[in-house]
C-alpha positions in Angstrom: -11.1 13.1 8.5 -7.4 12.7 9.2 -5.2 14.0 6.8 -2.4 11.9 7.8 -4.7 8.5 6.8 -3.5 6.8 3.7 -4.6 4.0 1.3 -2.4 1.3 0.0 -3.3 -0.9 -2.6 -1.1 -4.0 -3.5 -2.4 -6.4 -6.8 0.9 -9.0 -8.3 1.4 -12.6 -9.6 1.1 -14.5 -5.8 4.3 -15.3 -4.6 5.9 -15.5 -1.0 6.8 -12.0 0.6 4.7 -9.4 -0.7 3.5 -8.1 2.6 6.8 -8.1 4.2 7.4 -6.2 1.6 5.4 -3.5 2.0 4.7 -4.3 6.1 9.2 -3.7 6.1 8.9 -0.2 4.3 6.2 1.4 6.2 7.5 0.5 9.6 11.4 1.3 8.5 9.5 4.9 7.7 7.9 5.0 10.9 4.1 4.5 9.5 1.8 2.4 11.3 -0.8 -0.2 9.9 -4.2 0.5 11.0 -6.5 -1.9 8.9 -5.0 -4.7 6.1 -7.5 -7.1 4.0 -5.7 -9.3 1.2 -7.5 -12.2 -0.8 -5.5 -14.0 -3.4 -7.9 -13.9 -6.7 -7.7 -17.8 -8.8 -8.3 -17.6 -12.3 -5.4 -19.4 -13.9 -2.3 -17.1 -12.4 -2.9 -16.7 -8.8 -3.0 -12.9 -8.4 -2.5 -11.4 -4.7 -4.7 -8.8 -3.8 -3.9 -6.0 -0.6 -5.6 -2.7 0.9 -4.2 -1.1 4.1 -5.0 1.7 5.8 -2.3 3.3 7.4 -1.2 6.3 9.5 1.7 8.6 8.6 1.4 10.9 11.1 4.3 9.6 13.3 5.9 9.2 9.5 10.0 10.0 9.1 9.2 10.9 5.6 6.4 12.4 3.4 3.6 11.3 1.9 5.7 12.0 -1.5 8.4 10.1 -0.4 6.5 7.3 0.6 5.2 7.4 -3.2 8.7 7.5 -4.7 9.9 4.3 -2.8 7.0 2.5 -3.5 7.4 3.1 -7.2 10.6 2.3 -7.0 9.5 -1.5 -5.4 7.0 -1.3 -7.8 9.6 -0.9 -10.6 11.9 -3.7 -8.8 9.1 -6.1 -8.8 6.7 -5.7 -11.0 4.1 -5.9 -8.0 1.9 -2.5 -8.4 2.3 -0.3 -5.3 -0.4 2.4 -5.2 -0.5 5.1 -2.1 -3.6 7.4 -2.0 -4.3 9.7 0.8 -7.5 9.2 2.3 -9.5 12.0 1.2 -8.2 11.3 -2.7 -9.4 7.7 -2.4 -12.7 8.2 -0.9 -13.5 11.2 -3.2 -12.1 8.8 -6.2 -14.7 5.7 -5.2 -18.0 7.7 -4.2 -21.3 6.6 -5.4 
């Protein structure tokens, strides 16, 4: 397992730019998309859904950084910005 593998999860009222979004502040840190599935959920309020994989290993900054800006998006938008490592979130959603 790569430790330098993370998971992002995206979930927010639809609305244009969300993957930009995130897509902009991965690849001004330097961290490359590897896998992306979104779905956009309709039950009244369309609600966009998002998981990436993605590899920090050529990252500028750390995996606690990362976390801090996306919180502070998070806190800008109201769009919740999760970051996981990949260990953490395949220990977290075993059967």
């Amino acid at each position: 397992m790569d430790e330098k593998k993370i998971v992002i999860t995206v979930v927010g009222v639809d609305r244009p730019g969300i993957v930009a979004m995130v897509a902009n502040i991965l690849a001004e840190n330097n961290i490359n998309i590897e896998d992306m599935r979104s779905t956009i959920l309709q039950s009244g309020t369309p609600v966009f859904t998002m998981i990436m994989i993605a590899d920090m290993s050529e990252a500028k900054i750390s995996y606690d950084e990362l976390k801090n800006i996306l919180k502070k998006k998070e806190e800008e938008t109201g769009v919740t910005l999760i970051a996981l490592k990949e260990e953490i979130f395949k220990f977290l959603h075993r059967v």
